[in-house]
Every structure is written in structure tokens, then in C-alpha cells.
mmCIF file as Biopython writes it, N, C-alpha, C and O atoms, coordinates in Angstrom:
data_model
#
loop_
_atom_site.group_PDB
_atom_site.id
_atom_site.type_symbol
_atom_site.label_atom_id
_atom_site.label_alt_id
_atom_site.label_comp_id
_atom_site.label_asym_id
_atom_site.label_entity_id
_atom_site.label_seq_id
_atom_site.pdbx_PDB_ins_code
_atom_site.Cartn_x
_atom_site.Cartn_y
_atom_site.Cartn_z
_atom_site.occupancy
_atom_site.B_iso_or_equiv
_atom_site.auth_seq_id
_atom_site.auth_asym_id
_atom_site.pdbx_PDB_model_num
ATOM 1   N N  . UNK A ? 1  ? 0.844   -1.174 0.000   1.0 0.0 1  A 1 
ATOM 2   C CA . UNK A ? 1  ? 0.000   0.000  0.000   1.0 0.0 1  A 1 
ATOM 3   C C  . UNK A ? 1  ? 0.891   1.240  0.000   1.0 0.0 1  A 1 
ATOM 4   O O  . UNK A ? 1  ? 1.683   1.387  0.931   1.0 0.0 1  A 1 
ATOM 5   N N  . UNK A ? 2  ? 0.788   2.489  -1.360  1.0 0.0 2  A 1 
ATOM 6   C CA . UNK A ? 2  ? 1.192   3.571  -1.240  1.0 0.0 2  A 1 
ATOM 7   C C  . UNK A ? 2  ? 0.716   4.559  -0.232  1.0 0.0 2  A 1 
ATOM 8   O O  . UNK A ? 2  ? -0.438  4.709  0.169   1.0 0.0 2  A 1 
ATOM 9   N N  . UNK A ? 3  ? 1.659   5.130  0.070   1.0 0.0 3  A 1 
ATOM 10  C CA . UNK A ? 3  ? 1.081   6.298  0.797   1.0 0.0 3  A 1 
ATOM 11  C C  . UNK A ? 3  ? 1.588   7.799  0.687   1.0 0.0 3  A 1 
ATOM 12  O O  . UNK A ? 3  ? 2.797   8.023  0.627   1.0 0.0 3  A 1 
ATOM 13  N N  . UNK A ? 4  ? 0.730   8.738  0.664   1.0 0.0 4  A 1 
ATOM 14  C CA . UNK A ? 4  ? 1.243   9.958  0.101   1.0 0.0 4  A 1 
ATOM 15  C C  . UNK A ? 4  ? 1.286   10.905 1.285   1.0 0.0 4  A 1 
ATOM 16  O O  . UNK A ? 4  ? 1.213   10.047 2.165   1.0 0.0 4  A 1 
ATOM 17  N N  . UNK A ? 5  ? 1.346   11.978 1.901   1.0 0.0 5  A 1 
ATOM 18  C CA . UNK A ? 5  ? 1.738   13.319 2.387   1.0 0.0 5  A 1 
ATOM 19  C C  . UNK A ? 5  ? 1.865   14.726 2.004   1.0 0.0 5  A 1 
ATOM 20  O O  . UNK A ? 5  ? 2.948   15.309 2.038   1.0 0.0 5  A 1 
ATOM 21  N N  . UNK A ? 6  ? 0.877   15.223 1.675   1.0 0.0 6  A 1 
ATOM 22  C CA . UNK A ? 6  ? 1.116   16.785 1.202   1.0 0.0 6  A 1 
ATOM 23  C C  . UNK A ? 6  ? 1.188   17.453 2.424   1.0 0.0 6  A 1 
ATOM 24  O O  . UNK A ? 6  ? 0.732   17.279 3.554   1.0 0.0 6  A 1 
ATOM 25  N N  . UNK A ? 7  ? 1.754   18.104 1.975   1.0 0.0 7  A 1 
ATOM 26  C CA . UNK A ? 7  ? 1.412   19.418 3.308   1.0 0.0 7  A 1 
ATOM 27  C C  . UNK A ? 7  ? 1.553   20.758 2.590   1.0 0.0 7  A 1 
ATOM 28  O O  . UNK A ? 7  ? 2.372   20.957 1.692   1.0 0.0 7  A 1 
ATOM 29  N N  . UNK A ? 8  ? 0.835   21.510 2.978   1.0 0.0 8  A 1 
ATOM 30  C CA . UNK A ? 8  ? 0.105   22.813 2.385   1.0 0.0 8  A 1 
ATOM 31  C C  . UNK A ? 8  ? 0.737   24.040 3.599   1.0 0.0 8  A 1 
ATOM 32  O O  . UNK A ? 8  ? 0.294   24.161 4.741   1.0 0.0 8  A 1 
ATOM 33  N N  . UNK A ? 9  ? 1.554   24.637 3.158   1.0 0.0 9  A 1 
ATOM 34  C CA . UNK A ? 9  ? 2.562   25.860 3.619   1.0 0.0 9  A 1 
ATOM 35  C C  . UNK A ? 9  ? 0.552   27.169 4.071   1.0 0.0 9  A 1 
ATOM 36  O O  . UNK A ? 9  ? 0.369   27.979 4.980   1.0 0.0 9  A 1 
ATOM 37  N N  . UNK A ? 10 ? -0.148  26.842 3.245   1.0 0.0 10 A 1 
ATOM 38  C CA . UNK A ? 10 ? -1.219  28.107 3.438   1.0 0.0 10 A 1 
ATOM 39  C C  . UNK A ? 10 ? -0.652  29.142 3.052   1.0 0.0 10 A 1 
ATOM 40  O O  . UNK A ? 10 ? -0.846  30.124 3.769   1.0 0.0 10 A 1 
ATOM 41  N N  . UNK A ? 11 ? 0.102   29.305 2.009   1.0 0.0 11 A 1 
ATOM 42  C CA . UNK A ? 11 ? 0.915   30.990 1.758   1.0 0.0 11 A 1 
ATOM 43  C C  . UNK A ? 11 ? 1.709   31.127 2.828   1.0 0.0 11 A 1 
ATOM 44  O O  . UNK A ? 11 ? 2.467   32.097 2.799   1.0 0.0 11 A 1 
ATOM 45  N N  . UNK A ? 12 ? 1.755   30.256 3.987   1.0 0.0 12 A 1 
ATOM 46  C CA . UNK A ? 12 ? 2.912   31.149 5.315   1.0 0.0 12 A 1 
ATOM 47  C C  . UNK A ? 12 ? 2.423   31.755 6.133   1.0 0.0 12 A 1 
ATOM 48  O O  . UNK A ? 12 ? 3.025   32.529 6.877   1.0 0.0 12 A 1 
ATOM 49  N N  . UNK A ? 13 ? 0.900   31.452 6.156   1.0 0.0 13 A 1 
ATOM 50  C CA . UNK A ? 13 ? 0.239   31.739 7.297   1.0 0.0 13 A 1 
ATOM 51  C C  . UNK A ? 13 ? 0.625   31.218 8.855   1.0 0.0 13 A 1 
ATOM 52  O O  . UNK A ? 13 ? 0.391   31.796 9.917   1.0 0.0 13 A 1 
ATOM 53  N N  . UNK A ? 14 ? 1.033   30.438 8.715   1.0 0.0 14 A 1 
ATOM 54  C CA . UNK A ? 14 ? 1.950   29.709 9.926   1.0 0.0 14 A 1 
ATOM 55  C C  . UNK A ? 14 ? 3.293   29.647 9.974   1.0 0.0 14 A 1 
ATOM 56  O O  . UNK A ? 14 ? 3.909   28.954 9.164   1.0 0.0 14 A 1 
ATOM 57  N N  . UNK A ? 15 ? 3.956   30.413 10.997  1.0 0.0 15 A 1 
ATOM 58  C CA . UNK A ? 15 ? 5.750   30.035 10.866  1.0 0.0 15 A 1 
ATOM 59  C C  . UNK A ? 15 ? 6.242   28.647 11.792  1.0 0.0 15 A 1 
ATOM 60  O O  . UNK A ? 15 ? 6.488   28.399 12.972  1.0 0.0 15 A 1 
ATOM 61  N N  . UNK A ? 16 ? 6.217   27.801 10.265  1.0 0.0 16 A 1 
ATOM 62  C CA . UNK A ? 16 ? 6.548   26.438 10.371  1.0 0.0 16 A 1 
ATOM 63  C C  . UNK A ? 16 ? 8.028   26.016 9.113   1.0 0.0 16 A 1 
ATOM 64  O O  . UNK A ? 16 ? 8.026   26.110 7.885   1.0 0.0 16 A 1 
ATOM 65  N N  . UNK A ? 17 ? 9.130   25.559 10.043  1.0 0.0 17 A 1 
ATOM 66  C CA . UNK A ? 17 ? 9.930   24.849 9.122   1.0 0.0 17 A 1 
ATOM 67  C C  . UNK A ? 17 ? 9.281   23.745 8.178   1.0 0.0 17 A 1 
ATOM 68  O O  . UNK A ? 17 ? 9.205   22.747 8.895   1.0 0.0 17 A 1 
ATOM 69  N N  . UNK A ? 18 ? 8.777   23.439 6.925   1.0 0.0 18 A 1 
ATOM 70  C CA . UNK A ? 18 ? 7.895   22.425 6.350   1.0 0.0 18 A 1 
ATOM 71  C C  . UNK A ? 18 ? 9.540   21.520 5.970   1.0 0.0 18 A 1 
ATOM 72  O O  . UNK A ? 18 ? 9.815   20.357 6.268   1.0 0.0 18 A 1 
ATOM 73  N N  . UNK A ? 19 ? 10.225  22.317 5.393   1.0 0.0 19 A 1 
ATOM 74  C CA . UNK A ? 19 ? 11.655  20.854 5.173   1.0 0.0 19 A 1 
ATOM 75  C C  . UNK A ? 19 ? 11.730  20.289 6.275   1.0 0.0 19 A 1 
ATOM 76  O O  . UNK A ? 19 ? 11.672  19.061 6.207   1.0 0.0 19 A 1 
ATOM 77  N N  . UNK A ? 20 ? 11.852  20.780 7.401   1.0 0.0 20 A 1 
ATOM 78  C CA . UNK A ? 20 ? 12.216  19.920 8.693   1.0 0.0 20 A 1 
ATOM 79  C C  . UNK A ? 20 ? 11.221  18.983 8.772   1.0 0.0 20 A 1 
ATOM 80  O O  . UNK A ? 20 ? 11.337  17.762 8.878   1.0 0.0 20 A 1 
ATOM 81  N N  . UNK A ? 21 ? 10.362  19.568 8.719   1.0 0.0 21 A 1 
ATOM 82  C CA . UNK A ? 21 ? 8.477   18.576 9.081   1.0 0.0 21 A 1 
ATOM 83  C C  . UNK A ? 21 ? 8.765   17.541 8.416   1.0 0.0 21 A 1 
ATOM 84  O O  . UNK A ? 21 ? 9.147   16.559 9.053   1.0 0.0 21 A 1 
ATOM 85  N N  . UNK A ? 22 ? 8.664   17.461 6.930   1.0 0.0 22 A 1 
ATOM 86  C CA . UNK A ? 22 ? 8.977   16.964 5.711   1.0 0.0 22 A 1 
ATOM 87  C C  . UNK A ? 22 ? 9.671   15.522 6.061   1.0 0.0 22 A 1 
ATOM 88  O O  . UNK A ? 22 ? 9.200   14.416 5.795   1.0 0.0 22 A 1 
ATOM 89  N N  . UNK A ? 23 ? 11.251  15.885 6.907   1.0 0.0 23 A 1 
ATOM 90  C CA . UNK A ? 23 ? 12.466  14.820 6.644   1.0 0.0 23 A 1 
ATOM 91  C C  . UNK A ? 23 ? 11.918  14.197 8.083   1.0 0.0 23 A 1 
ATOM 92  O O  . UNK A ? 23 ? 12.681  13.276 8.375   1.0 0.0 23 A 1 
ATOM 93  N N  . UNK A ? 24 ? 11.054  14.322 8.928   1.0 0.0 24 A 1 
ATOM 94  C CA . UNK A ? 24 ? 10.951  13.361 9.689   1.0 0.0 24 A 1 
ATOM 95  C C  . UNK A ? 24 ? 9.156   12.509 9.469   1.0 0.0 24 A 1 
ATOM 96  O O  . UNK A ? 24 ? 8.496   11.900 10.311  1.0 0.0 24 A 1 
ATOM 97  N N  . UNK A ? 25 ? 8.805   12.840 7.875   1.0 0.0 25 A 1 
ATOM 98  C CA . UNK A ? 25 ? 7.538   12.097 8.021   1.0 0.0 25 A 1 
ATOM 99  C C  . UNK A ? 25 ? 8.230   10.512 6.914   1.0 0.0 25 A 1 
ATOM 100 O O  . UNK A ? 25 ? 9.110   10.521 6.054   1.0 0.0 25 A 1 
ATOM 101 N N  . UNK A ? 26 ? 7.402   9.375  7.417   1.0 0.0 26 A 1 
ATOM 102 C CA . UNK A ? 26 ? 7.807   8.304  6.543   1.0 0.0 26 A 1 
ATOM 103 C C  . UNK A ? 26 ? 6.266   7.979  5.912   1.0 0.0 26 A 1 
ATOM 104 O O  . UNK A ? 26 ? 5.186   7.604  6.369   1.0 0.0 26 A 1 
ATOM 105 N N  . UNK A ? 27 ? 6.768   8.314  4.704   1.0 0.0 27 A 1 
ATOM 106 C CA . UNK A ? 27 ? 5.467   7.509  3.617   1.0 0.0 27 A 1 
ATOM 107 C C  . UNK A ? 27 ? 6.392   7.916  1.815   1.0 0.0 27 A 1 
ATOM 108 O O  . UNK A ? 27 ? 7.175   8.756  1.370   1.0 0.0 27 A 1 
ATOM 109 N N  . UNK A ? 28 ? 5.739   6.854  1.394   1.0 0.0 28 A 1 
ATOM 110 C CA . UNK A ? 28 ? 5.631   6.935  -0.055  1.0 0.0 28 A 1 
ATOM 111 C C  . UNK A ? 28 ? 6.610   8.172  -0.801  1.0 0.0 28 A 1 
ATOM 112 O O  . UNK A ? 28 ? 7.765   8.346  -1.187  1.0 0.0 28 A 1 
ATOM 113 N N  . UNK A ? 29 ? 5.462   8.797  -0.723  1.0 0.0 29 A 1 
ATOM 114 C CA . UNK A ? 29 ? 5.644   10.486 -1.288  1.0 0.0 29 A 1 
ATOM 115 C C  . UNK A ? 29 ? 5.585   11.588 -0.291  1.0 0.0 29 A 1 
ATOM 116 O O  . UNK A ? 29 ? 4.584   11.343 0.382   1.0 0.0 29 A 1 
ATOM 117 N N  . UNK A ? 30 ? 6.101   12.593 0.116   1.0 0.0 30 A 1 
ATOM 118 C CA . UNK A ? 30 ? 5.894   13.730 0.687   1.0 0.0 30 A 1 
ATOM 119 C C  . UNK A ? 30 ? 5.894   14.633 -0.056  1.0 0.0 30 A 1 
ATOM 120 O O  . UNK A ? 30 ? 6.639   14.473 -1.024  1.0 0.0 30 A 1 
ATOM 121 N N  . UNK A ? 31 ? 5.255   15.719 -0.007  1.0 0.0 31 A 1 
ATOM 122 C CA . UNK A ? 31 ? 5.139   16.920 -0.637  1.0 0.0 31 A 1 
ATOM 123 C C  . UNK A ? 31 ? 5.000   18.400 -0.478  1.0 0.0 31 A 1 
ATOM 124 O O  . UNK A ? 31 ? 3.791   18.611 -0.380  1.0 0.0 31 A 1 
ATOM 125 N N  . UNK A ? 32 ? 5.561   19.355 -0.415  1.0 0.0 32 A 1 
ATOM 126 C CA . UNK A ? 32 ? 5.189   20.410 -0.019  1.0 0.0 32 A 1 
ATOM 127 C C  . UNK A ? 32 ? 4.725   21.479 -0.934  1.0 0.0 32 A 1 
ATOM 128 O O  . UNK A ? 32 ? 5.621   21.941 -1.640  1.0 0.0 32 A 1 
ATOM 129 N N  . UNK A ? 33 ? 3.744   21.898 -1.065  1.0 0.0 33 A 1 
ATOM 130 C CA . UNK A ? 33 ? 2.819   23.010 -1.517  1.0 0.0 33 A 1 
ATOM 131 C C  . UNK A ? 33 ? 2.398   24.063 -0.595  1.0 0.0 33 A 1 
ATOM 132 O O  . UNK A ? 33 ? 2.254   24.021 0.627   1.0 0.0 33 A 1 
ATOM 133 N N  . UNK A ? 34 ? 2.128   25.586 -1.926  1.0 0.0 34 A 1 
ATOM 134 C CA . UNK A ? 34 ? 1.946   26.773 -1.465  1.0 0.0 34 A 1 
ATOM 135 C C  . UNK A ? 34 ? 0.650   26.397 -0.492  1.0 0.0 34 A 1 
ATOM 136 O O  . UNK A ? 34 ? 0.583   26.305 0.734   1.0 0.0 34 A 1 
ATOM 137 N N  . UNK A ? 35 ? -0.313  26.225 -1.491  1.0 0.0 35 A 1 
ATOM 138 C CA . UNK A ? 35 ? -1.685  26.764 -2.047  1.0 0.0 35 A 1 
ATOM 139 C C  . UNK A ? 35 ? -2.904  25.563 -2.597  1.0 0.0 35 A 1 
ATOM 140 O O  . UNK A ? 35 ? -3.620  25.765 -3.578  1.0 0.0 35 A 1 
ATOM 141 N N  . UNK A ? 36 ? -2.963  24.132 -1.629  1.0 0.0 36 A 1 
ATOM 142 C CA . UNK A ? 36 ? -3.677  22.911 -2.486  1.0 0.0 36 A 1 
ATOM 143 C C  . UNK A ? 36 ? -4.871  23.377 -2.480  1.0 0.0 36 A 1 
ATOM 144 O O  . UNK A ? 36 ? -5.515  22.846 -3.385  1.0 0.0 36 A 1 
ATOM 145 N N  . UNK A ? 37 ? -5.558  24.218 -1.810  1.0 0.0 37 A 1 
ATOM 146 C CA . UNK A ? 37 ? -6.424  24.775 -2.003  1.0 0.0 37 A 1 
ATOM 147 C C  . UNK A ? 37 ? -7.127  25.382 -3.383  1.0 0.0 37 A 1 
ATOM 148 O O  . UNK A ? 37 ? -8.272  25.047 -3.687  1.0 0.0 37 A 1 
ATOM 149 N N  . UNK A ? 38 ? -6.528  26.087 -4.004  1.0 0.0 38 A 1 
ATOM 150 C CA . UNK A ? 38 ? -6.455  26.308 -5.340  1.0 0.0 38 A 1 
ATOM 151 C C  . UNK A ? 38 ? -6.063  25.691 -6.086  1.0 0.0 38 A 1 
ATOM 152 O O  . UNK A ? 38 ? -5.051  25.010 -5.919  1.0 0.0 38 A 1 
ATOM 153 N N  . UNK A ? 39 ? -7.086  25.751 -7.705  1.0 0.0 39 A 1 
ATOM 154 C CA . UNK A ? 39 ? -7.261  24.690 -8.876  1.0 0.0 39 A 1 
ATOM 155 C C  . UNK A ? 39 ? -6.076  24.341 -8.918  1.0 0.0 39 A 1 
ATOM 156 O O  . UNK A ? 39 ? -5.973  23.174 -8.540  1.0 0.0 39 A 1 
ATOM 157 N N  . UNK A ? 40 ? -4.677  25.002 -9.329  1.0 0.0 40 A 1 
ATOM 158 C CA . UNK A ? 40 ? -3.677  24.601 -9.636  1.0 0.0 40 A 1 
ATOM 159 C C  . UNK A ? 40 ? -3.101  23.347 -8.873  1.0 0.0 40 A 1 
ATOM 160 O O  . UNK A ? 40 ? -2.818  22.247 -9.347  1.0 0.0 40 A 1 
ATOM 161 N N  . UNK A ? 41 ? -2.963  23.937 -7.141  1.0 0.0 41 A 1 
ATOM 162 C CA . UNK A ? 41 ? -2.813  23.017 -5.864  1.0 0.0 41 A 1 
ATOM 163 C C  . UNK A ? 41 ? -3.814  21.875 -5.721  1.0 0.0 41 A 1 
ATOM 164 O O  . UNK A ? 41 ? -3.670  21.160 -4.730  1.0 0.0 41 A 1 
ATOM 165 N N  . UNK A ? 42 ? -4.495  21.687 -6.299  1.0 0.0 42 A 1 
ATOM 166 C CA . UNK A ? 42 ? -5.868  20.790 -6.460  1.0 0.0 42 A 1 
ATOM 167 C C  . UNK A ? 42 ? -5.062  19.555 -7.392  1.0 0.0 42 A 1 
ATOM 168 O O  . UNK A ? 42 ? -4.611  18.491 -6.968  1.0 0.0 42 A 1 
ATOM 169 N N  . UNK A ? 43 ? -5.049  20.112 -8.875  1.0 0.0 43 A 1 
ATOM 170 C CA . UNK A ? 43 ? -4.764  19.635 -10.000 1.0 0.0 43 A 1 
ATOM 171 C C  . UNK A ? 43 ? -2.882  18.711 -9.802  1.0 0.0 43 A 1 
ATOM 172 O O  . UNK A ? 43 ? -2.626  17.562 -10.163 1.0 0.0 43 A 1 
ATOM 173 N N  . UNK A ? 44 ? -2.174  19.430 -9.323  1.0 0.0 44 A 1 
ATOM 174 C CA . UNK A ? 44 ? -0.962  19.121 -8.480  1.0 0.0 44 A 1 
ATOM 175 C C  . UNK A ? 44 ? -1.303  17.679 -7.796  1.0 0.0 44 A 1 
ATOM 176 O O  . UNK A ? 44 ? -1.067  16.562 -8.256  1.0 0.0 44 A 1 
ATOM 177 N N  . UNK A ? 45 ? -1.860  17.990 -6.697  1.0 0.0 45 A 1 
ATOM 178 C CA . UNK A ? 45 ? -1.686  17.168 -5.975  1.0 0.0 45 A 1 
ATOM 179 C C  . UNK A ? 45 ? -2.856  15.491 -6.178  1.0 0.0 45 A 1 
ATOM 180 O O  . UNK A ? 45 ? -2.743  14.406 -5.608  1.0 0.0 45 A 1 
ATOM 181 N N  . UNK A ? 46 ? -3.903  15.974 -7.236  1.0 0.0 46 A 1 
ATOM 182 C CA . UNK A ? 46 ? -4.400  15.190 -8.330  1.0 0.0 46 A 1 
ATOM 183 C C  . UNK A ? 46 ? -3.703  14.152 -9.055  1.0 0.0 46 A 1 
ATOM 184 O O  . UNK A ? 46 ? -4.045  12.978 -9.196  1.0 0.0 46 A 1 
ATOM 185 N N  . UNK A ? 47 ? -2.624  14.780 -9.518  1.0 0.0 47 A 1 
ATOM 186 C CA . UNK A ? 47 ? -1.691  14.538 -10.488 1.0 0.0 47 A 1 
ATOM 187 C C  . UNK A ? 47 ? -0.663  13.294 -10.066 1.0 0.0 47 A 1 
ATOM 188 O O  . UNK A ? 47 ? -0.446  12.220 -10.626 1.0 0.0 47 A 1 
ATOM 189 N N  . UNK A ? 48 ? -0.167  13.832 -8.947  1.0 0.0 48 A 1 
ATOM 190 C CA . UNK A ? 48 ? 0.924   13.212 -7.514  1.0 0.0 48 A 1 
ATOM 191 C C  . UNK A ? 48 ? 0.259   11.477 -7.256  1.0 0.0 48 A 1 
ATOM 192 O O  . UNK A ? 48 ? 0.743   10.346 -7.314  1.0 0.0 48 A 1 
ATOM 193 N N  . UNK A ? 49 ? -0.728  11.905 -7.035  1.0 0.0 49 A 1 
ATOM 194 C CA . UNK A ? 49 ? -2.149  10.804 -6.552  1.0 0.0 49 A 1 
ATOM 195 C C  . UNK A ? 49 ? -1.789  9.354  -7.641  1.0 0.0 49 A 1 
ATOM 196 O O  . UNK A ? 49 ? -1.429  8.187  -7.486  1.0 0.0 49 A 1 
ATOM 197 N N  . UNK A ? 50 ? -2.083  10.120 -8.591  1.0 0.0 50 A 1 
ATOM 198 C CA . UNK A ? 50 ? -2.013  9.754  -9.917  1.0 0.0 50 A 1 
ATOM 199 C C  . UNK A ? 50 ? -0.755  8.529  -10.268 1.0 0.0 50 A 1 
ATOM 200 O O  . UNK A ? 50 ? -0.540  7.319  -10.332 1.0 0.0 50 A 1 
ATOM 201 N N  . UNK A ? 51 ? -0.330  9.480  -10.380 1.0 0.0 51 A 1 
ATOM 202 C CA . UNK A ? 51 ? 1.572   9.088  -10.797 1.0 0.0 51 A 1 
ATOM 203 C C  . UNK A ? 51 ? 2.345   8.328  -10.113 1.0 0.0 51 A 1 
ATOM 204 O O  . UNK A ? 51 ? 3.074   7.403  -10.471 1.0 0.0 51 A 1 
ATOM 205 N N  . UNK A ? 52 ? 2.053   8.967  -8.671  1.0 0.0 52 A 1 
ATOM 206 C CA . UNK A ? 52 ? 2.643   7.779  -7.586  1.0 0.0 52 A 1 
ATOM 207 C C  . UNK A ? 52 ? 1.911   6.318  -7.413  1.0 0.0 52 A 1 
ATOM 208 O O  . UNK A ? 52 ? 2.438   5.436  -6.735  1.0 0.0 52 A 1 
ATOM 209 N N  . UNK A ? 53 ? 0.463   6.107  -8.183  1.0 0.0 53 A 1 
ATOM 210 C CA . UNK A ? 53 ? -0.456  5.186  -7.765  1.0 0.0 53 A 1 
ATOM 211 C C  . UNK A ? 53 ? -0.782  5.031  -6.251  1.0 0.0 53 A 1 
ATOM 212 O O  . UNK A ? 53 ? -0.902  3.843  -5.953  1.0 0.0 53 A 1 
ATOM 213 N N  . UNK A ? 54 ? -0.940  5.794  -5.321  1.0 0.0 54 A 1 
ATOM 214 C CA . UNK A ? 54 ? -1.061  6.037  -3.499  1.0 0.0 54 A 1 
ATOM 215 C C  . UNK A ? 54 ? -2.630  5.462  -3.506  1.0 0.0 54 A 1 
ATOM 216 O O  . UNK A ? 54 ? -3.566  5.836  -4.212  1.0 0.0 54 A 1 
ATOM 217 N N  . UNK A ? 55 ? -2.610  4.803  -2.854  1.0 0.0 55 A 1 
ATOM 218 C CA . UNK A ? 55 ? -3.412  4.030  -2.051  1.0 0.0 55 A 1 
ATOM 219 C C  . UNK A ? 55 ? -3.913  4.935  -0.774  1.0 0.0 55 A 1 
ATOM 220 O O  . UNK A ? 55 ? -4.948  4.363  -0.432  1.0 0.0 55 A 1 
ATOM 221 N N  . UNK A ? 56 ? -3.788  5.636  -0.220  1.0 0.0 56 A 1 
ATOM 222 C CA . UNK A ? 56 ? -3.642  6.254  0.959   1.0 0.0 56 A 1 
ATOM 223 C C  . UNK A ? 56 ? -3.132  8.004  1.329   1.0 0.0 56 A 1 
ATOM 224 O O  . UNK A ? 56 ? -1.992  8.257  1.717   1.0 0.0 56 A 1 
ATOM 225 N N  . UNK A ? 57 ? -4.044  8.923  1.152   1.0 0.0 57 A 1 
ATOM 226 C CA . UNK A ? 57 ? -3.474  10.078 1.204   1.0 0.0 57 A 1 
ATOM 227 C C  . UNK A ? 57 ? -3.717  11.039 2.240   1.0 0.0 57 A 1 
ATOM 228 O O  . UNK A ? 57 ? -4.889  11.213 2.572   1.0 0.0 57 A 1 
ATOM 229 N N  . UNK A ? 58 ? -2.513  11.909 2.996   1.0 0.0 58 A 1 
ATOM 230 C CA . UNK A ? 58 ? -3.102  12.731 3.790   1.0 0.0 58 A 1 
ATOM 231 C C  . UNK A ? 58 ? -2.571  14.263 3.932   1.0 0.0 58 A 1 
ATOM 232 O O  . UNK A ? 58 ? -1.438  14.617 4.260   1.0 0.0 58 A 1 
ATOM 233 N N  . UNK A ? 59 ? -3.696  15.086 3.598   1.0 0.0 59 A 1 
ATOM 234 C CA . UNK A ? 59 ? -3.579  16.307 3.694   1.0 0.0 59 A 1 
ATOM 235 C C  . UNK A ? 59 ? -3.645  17.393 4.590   1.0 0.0 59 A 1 
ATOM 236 O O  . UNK A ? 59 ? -4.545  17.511 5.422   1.0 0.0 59 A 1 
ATOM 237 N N  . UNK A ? 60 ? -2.583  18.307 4.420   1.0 0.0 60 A 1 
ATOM 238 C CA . UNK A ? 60 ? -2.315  18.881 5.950   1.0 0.0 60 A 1 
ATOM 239 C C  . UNK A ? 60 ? -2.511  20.394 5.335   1.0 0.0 60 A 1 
ATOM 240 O O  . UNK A ? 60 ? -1.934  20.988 4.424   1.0 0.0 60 A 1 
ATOM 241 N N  . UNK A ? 61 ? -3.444  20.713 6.119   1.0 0.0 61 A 1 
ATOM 242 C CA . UNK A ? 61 ? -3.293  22.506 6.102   1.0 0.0 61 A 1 
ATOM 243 C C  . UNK A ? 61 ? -2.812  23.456 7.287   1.0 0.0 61 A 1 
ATOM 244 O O  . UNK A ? 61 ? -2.595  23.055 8.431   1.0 0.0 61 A 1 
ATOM 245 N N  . UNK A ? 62 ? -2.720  24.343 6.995   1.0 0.0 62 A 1 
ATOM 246 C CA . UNK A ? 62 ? -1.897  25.075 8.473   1.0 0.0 62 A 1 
ATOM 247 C C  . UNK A ? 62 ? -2.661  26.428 8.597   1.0 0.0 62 A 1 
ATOM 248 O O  . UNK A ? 62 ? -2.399  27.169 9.545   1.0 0.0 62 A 1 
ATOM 249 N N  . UNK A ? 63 ? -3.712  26.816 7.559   1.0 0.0 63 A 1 
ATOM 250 C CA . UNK A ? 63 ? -4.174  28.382 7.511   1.0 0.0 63 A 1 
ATOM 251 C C  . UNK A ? 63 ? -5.721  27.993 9.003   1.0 0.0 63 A 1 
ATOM 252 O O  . UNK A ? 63 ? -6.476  27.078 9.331   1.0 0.0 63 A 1 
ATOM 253 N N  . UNK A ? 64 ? -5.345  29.556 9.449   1.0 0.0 64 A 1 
ATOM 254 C CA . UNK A ? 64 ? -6.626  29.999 10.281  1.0 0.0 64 A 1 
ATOM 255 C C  . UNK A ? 64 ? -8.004  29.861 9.887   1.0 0.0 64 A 1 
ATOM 256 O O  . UNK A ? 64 ? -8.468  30.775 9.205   1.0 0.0 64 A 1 
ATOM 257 N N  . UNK A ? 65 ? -8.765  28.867 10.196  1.0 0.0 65 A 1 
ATOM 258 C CA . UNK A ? 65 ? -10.274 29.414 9.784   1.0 0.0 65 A 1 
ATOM 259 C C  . UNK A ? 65 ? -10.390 29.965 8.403   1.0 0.0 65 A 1 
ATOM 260 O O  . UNK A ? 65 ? -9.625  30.918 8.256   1.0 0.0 65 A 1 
ATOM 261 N N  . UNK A ? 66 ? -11.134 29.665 7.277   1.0 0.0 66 A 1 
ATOM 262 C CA . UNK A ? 66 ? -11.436 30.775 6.546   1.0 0.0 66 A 1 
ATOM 263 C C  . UNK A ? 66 ? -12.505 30.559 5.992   1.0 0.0 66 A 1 
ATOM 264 O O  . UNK A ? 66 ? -13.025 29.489 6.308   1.0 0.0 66 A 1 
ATOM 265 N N  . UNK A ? 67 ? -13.231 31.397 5.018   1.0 0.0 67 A 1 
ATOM 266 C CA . UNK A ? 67 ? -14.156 31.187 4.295   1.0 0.0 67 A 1 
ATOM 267 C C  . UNK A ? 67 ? -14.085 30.355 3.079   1.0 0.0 67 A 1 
ATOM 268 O O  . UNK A ? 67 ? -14.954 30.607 2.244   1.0 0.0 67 A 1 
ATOM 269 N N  . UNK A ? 68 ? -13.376 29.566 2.838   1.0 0.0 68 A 1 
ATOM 270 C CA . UNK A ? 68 ? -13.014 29.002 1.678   1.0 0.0 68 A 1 
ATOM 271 C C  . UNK A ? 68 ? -14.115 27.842 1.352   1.0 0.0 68 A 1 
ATOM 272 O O  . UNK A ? 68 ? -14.421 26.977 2.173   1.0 0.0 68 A 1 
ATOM 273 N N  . UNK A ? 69 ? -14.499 27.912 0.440   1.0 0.0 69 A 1 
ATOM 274 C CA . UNK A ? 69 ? -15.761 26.424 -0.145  1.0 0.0 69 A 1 
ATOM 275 C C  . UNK A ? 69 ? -14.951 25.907 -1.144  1.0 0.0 69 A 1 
ATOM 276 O O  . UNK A ? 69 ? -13.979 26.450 -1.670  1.0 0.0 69 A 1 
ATOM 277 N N  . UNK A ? 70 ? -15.365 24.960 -1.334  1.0 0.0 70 A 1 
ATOM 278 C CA . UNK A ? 70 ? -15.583 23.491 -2.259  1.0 0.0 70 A 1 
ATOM 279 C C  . UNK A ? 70 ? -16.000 23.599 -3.008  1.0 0.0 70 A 1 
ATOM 280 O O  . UNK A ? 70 ? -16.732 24.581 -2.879  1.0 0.0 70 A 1 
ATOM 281 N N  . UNK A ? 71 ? -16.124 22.997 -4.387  1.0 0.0 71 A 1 
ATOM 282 C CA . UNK A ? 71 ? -17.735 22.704 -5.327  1.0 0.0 71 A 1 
ATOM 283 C C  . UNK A ? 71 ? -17.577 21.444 -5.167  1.0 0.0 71 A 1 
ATOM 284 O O  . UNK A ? 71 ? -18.408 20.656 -5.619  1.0 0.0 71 A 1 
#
């Protein structure tokens, strides 16, 4: 079973080392992104899913509360 790891910086809404975070997670793939939130960050990490064949994915955000929706 693959397993993947994004983690989502939020633009830097949080002051977090993400390389450090990064070299002590164990799975598959790790990843660090601005913005998965947005189509691009969507389509990215779509893509990752994809390519790596992951069985198993988990996504990390770090931003405050916001108004942000889905479709």
C-alpha cells in the first residue's frame, strides 16, 4: 500500500519549518505546496495521486479558519 503526504505551507500563514516537518515524516511520497487549495494546488496534488499510484493520502493545512468552499 502507497502512501502519500502533502502538506500545504497556506501561503505562510503559519511560521513552520515544512523541510524539517517533511524529513521526519515516513510515507511513499511527501510533498510540499503553497496553495492545495487552489485549482492549480488541487490539479498538483491530483496529479501526484495519480503518478505515484497512493493508495492512501493525507492532507495537511496550516491556515486559520477561513471562508473558503468546495464545489
Amino acid at each position: 500500500m502507497k502512501k502519500g503526504v502533502f502538506l500545504c505551507t497556506c501561503s505562510g500563514t503559519i511560521d513552520l519549518d515544512f523541510k524539517k516537518l517533511k524529513k521526519g515524516i515516513t510515507a511513499d511520497v511527501v510533498e510540499i505546496h503553497n496553495m492545495l487549495c487552489h485549482n492549480d494546488g488541487l490539479a498538483s496534488l491530483q496529479e501526484s495521486v495519480k503518478t505515484n499510484e497512493l493508495d492512501q493520502v493525507l492532507v495537511t493545512c496550516t491556515s486559520k479558519k477561513t471562508d473558503i468552499r468546495f464545489a
